[in-house]
PQR file with spaces between the fields and no chain letter, atoms N, CA, C, O and H, PARSE charges and radii, in Angstrom:
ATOM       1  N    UNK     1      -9.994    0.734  -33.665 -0.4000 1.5000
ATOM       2  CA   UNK     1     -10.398    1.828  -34.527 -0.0000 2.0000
ATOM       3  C    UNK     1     -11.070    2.889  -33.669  0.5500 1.7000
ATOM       4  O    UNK     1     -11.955    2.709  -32.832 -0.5500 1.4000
ATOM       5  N    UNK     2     -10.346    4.306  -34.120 -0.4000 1.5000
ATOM       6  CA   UNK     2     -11.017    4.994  -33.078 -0.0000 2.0000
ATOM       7  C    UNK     2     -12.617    5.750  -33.957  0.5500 1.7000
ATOM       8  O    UNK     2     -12.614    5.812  -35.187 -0.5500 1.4000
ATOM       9  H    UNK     2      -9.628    4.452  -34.800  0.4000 1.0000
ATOM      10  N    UNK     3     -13.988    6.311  -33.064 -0.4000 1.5000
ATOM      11  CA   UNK     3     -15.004    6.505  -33.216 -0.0000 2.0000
ATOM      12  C    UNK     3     -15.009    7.224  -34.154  0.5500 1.7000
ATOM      13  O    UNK     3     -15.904    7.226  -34.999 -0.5500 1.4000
ATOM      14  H    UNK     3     -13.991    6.261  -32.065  0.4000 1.0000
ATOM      15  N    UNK     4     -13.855    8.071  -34.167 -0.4000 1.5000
ATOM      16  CA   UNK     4     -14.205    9.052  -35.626 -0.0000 2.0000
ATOM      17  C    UNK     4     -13.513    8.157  -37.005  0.5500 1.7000
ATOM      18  O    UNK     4     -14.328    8.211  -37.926 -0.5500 1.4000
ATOM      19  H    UNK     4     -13.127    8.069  -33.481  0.4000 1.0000
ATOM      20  N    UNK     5     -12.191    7.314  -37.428 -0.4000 1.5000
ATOM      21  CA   UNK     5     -12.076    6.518  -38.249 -0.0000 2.0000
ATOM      22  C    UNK     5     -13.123    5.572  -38.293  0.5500 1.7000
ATOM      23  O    UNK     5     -13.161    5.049  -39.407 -0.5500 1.4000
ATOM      24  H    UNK     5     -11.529    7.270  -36.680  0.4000 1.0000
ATOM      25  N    UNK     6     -14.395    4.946  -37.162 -0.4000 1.5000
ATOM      26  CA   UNK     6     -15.360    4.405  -38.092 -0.0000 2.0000
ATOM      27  C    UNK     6     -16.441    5.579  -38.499  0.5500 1.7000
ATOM      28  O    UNK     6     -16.978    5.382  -39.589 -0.5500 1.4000
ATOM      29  H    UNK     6     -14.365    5.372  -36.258  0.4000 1.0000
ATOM      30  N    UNK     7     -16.794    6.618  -37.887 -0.4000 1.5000
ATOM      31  CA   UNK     7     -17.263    7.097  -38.438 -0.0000 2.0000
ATOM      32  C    UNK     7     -17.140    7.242  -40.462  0.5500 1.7000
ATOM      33  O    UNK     7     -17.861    6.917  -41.405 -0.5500 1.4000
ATOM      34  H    UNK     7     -16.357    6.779  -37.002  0.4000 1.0000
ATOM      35  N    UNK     8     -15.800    7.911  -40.291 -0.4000 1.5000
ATOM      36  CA   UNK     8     -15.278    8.319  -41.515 -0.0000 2.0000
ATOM      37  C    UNK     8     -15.619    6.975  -42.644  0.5500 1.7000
ATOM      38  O    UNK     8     -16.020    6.935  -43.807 -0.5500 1.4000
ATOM      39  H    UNK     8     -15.214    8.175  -39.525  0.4000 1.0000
ATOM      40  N    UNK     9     -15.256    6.013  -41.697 -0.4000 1.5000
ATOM      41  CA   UNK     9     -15.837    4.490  -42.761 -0.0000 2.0000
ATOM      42  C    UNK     9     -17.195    4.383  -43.242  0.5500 1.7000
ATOM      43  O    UNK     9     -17.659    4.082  -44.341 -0.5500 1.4000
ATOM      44  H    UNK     9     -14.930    6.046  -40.752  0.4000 1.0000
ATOM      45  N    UNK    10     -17.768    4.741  -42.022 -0.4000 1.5000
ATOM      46  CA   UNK    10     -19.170    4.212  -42.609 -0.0000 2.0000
ATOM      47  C    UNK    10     -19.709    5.800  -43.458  0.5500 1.7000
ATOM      48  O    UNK    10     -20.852    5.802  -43.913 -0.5500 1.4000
ATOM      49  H    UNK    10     -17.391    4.986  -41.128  0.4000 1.0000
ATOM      50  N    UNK    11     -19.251    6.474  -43.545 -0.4000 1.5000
ATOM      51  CA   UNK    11     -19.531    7.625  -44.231 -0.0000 2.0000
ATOM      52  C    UNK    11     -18.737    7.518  -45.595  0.5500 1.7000
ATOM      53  O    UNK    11     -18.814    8.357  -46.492 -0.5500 1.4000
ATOM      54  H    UNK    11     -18.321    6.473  -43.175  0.4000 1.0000
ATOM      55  N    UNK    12     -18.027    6.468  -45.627 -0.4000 1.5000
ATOM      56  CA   UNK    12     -17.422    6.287  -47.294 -0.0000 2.0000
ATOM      57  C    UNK    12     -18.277    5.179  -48.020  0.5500 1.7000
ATOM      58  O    UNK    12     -18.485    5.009  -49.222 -0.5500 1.4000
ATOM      59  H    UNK    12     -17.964    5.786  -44.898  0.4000 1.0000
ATOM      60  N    UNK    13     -18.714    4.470  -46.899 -0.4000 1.5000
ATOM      61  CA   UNK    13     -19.158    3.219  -47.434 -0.0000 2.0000
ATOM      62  C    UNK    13     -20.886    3.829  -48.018  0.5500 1.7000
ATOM      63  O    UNK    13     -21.396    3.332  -49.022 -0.5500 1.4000
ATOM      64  H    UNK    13     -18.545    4.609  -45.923  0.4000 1.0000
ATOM      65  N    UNK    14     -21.628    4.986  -47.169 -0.4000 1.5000
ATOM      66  CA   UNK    14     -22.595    4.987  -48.001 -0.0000 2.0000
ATOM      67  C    UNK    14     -22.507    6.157  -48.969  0.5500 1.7000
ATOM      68  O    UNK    14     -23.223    6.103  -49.968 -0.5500 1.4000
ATOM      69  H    UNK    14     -21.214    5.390  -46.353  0.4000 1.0000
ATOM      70  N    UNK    15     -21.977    6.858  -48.851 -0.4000 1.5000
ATOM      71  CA   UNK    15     -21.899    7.454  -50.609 -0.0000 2.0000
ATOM      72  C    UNK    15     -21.144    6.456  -51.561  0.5500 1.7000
ATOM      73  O    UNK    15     -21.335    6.742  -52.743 -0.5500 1.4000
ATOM      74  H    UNK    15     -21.394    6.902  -48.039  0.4000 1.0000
ATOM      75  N    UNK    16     -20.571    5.676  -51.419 -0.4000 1.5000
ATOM      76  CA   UNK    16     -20.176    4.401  -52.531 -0.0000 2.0000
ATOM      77  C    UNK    16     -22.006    3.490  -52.863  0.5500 1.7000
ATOM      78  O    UNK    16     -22.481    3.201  -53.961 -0.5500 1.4000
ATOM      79  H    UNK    16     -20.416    5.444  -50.459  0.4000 1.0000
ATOM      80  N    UNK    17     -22.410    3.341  -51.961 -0.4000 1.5000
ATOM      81  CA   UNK    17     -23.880    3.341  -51.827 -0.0000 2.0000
ATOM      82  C    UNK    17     -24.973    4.159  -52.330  0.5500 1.7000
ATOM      83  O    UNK    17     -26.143    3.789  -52.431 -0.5500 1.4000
ATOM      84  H    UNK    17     -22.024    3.576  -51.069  0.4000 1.0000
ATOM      85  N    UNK    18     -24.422    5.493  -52.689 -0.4000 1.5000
ATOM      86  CA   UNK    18     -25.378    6.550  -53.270 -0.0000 2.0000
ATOM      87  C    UNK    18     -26.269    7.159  -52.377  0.5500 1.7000
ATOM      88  O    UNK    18     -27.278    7.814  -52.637 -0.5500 1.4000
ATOM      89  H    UNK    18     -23.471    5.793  -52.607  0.4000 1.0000
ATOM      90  N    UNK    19     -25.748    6.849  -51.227 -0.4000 1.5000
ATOM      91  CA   UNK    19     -26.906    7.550  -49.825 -0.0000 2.0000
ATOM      92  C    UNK    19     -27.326    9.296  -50.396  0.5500 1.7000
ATOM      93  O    UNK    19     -26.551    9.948  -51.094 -0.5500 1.4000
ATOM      94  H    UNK    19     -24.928    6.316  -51.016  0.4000 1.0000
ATOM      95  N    UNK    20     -28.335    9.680  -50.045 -0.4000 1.5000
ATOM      96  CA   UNK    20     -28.701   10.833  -50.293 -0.0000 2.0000
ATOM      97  C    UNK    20     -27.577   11.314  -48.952  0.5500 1.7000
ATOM      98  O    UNK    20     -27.211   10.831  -47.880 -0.5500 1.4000
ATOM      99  H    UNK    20     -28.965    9.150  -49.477  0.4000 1.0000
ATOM     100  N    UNK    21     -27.278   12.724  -49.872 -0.4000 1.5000
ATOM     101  CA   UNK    21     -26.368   13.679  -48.259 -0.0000 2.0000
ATOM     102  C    UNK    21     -27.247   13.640  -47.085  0.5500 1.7000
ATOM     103  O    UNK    21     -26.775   13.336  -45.990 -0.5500 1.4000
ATOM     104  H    UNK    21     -27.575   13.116  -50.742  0.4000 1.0000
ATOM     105  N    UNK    22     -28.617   13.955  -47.243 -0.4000 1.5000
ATOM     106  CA   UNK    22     -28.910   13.949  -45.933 -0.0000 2.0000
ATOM     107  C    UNK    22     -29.683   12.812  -45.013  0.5500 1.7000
ATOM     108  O    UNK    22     -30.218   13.013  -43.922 -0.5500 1.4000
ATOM     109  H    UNK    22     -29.001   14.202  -48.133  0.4000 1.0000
ATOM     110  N    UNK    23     -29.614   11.785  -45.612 -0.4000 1.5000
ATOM     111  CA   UNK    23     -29.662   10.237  -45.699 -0.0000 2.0000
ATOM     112  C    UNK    23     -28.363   10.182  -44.639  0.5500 1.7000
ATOM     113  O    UNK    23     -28.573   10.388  -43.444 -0.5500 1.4000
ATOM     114  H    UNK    23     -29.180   11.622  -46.498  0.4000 1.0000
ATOM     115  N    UNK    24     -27.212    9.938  -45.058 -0.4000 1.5000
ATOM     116  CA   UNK    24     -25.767   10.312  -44.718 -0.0000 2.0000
ATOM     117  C    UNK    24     -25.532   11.335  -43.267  0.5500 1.7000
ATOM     118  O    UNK    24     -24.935   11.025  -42.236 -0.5500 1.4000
ATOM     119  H    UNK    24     -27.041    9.771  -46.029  0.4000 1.0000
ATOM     120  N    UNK    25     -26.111   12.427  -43.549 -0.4000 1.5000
ATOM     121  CA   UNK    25     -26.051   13.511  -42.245 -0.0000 2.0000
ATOM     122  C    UNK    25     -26.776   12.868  -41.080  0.5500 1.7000
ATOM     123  O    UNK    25     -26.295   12.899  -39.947 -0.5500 1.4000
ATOM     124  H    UNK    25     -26.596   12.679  -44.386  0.4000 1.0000
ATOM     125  N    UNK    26     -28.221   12.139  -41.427 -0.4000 1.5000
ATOM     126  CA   UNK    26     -28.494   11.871  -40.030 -0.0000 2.0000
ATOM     127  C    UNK    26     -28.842   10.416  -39.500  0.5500 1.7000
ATOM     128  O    UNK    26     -29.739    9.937  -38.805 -0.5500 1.4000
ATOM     129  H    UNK    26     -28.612   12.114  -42.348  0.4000 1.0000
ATOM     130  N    UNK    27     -27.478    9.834  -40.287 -0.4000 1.5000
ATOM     131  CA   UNK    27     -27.410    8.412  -39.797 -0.0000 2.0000
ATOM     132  C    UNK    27     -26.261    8.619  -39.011  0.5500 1.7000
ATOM     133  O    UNK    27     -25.946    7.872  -38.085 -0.5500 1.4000
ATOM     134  H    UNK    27     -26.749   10.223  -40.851  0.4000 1.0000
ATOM     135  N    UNK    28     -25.477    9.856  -39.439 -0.4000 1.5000
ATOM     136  CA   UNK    28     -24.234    9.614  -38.587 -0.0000 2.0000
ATOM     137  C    UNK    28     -24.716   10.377  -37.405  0.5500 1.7000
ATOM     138  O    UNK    28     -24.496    9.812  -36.334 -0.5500 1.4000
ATOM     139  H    UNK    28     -25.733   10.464  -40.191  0.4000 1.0000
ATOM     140  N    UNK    29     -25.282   11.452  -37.347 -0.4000 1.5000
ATOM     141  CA   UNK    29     -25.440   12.211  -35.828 -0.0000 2.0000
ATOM     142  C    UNK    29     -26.610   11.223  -35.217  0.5500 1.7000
ATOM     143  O    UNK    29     -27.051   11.588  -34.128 -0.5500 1.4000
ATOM     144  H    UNK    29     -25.461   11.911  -38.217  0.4000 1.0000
ATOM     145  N    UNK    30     -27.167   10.023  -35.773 -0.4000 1.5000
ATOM     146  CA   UNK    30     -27.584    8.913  -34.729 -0.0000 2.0000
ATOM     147  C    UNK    30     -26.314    8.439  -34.085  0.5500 1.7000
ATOM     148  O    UNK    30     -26.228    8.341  -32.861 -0.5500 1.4000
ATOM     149  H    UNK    30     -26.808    9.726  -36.658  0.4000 1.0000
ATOM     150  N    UNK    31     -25.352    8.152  -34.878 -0.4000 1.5000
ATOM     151  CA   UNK    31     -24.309    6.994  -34.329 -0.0000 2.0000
ATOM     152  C    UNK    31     -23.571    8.128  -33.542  0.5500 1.7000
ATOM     153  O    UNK    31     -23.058    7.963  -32.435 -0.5500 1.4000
ATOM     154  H    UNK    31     -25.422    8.231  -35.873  0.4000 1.0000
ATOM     155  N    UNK    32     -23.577    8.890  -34.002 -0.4000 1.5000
ATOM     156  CA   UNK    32     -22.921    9.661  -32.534 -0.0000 2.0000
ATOM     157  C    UNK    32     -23.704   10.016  -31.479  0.5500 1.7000
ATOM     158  O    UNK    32     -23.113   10.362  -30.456 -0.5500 1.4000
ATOM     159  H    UNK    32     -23.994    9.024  -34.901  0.4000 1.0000
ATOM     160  N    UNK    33     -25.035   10.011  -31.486 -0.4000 1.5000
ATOM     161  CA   UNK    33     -26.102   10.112  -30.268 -0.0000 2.0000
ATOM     162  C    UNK    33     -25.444    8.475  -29.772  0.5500 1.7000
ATOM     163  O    UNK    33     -24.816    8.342  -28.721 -0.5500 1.4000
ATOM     164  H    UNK    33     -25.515    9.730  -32.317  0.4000 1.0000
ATOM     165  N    UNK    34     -25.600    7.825  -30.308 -0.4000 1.5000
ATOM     166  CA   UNK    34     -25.273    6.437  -29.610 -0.0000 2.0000
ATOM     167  C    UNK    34     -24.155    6.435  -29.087  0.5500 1.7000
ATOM     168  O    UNK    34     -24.097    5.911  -27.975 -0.5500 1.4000
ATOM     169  H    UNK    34     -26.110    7.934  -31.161  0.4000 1.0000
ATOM     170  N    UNK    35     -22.685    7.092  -29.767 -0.4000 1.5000
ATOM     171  CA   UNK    35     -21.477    6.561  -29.144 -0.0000 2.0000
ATOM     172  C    UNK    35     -21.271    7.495  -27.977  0.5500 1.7000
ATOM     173  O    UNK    35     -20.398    7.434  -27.112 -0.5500 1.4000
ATOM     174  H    UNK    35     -22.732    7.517  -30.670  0.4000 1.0000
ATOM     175  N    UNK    36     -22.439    8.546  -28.151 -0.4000 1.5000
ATOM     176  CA   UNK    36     -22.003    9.838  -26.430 -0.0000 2.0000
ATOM     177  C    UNK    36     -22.939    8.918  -25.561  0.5500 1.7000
ATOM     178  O    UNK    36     -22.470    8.586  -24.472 -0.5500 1.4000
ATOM     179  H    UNK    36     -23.148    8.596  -28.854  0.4000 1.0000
ATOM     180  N    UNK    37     -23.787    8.607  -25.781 -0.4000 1.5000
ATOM     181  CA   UNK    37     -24.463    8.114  -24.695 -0.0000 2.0000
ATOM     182  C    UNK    37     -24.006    7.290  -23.628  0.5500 1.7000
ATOM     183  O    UNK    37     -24.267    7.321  -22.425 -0.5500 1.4000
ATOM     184  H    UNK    37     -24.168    8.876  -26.665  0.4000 1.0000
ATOM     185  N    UNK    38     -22.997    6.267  -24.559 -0.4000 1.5000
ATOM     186  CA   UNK    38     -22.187    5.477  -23.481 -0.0000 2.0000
ATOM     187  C    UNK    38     -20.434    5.539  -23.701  0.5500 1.7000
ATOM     188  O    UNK    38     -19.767    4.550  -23.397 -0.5500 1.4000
ATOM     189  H    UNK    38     -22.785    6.241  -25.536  0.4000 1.0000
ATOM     190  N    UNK    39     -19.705    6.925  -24.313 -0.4000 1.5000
ATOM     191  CA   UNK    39     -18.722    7.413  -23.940 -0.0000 2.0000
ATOM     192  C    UNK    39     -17.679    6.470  -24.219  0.5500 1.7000
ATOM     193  O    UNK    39     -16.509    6.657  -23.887 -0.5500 1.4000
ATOM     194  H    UNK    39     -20.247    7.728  -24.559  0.4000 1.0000
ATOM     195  N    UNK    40     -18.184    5.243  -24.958 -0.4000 1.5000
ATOM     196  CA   UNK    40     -17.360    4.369  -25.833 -0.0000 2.0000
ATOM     197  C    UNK    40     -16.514    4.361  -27.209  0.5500 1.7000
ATOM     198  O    UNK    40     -16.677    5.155  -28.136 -0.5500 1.4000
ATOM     199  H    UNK    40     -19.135    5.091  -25.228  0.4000 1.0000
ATOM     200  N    UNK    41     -15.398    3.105  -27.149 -0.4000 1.5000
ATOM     201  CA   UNK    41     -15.361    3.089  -28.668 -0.0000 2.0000
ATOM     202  C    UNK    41     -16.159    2.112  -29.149  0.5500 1.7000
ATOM     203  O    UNK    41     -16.875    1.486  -28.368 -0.5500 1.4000
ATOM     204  H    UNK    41     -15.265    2.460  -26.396  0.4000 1.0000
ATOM     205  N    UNK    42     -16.154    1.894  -30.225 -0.4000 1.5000
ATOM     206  CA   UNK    42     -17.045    0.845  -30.918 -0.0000 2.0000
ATOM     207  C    UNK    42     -16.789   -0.283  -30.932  0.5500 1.7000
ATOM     208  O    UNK    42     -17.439   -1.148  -31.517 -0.5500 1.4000
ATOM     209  H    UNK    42     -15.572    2.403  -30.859  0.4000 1.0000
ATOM     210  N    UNK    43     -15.580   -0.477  -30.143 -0.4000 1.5000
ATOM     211  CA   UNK    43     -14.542   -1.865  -30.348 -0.0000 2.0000
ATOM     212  C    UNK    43     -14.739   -2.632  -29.106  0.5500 1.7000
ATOM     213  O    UNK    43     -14.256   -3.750  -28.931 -0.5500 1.4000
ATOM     214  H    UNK    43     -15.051    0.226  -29.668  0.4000 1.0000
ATOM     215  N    UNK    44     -15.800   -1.709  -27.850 -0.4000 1.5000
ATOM     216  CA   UNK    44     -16.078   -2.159  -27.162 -0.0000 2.0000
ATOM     217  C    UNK    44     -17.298   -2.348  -26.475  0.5500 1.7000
ATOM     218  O    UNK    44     -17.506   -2.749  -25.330 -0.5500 1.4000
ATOM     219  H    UNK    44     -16.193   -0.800  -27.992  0.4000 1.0000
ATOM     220  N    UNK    45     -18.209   -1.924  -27.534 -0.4000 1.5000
ATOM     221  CA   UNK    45     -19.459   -1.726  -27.723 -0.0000 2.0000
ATOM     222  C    UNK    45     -20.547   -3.416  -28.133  0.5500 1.7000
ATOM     223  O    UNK    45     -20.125   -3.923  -29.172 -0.5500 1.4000
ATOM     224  H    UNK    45     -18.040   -1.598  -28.464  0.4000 1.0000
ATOM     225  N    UNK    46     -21.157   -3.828  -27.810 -0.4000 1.5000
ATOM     226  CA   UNK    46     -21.712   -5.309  -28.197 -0.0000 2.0000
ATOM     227  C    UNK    46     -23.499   -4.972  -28.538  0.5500 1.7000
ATOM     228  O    UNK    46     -24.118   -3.916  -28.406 -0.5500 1.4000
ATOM     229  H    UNK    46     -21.500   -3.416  -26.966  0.4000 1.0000
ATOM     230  N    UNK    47     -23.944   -6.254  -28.986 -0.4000 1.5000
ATOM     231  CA   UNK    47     -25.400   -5.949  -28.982 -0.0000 2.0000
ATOM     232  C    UNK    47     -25.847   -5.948  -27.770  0.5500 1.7000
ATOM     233  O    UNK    47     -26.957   -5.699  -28.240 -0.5500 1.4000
ATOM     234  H    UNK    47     -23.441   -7.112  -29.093  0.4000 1.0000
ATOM     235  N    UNK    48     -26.066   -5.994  -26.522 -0.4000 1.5000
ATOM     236  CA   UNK    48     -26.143   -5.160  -25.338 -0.0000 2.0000
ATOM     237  C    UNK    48     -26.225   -3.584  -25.279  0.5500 1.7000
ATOM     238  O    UNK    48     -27.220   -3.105  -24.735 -0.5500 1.4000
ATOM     239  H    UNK    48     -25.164   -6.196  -26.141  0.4000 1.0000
ATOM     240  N    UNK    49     -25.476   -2.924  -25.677 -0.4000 1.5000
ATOM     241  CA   UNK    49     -25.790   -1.627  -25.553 -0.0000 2.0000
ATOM     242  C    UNK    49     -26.201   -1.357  -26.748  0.5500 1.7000
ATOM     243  O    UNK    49     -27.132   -0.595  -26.491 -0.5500 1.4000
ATOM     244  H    UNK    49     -24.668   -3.313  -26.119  0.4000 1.0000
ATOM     245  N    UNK    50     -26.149   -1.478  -28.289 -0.4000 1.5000
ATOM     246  CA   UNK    50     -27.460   -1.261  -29.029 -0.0000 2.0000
ATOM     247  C    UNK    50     -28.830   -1.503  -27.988  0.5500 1.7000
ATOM     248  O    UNK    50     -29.254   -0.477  -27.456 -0.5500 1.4000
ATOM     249  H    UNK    50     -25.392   -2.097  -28.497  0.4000 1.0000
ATOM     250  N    UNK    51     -29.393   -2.528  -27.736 -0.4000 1.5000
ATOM     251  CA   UNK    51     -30.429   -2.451  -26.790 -0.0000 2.0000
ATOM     252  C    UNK    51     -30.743   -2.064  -25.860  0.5500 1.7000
ATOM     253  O    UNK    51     -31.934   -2.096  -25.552 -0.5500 1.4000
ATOM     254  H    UNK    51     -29.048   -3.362  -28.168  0.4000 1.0000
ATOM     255  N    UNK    52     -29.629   -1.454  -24.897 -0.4000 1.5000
ATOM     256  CA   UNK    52     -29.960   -0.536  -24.070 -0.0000 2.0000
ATOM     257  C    UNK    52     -29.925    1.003  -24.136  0.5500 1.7000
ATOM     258  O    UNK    52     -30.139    1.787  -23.211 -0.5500 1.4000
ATOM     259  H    UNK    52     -28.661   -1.428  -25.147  0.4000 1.0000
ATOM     260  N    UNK    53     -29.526    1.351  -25.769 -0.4000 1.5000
ATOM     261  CA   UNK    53     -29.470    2.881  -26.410 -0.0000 2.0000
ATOM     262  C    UNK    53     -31.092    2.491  -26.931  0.5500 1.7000
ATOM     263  O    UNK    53     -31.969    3.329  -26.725 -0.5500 1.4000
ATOM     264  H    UNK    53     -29.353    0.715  -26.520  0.4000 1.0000
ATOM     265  N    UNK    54     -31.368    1.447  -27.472 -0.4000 1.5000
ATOM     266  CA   UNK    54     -32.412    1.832  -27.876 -0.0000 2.0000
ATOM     267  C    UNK    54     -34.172    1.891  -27.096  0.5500 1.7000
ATOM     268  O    UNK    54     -35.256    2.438  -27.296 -0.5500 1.4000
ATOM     269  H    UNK    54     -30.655    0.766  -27.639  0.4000 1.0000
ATOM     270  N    UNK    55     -33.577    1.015  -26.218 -0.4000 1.5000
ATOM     271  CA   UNK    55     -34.756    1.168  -24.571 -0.0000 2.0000
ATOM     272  C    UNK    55     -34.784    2.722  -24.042  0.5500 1.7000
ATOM     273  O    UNK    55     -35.705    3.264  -23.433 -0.5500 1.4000
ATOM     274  H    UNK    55     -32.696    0.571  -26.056  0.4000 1.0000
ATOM     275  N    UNK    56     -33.633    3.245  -24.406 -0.4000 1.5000
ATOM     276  CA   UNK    56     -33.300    4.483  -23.803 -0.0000 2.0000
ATOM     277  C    UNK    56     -34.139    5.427  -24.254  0.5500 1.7000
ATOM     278  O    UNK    56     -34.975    6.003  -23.557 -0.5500 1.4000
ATOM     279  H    UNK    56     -32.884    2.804  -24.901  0.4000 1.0000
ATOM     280  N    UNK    57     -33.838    5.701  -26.015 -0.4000 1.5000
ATOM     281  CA   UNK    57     -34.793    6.278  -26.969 -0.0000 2.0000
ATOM     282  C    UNK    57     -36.024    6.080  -27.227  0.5500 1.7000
ATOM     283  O    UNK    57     -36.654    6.935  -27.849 -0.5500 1.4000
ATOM     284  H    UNK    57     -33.159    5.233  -26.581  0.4000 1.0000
ATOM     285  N    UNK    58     -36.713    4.725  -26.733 -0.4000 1.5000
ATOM     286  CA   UNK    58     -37.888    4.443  -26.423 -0.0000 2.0000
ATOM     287  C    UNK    58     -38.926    5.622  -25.441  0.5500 1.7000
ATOM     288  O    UNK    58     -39.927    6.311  -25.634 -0.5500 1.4000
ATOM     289  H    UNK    58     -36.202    4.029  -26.228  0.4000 1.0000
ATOM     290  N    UNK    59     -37.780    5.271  -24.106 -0.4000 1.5000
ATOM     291  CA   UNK    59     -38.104    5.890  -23.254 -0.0000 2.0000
ATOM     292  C    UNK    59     -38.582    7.427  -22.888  0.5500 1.7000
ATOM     293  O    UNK    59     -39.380    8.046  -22.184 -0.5500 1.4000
ATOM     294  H    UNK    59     -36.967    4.711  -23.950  0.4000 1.0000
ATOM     295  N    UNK    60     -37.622    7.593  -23.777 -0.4000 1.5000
ATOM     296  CA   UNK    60     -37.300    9.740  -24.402 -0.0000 2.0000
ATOM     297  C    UNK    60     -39.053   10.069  -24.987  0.5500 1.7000
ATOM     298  O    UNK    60     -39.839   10.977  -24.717 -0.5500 1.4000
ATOM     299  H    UNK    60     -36.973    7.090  -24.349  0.4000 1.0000
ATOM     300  N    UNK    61     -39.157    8.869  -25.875 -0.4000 1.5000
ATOM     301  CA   UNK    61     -40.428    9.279  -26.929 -0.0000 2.0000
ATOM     302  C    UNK    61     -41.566    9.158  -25.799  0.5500 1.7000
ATOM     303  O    UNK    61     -42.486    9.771  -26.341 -0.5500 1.4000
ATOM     304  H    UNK    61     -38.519    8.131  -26.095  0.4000 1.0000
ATOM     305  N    UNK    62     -42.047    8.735  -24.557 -0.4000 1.5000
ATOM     306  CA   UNK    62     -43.302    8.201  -24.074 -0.0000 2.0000
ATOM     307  C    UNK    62     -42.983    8.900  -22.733  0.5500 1.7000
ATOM     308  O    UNK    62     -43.768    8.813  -21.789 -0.5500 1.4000
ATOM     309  H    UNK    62     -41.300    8.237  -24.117  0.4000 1.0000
């Protein structure tokens, strides 16, 4: 699946959810801060780099 068909998924799945729009707007420009960061698809993505996107963003804040 390419990054923008899951995008598009998980952007159906939460307005079926009732996400507020902008609930919705900036969950996805997280997941795309995440998928530029390491220039991946998601299909090859593991919990490994969740934890090293999020050490990253740690890092940004301090």
């Amino acid at each position: 699946m390419t990054n923008n068909k899951a995008f598009e998924k998980m952007k159906q799945g939460m307005e079926l959810r009732g996400f507020a729009i902008s609930t919705q707007k900036k969950y996805l420009m997280n997941l795309r801060h995440f998928t530029n960061h390491f220039n991946l698809p998601f299909s090859e993505m593991d919990y490994d780099h969740v934890r090293d996107f999020l050490h990253h963003a740690i890092k940004l804040k301090t």
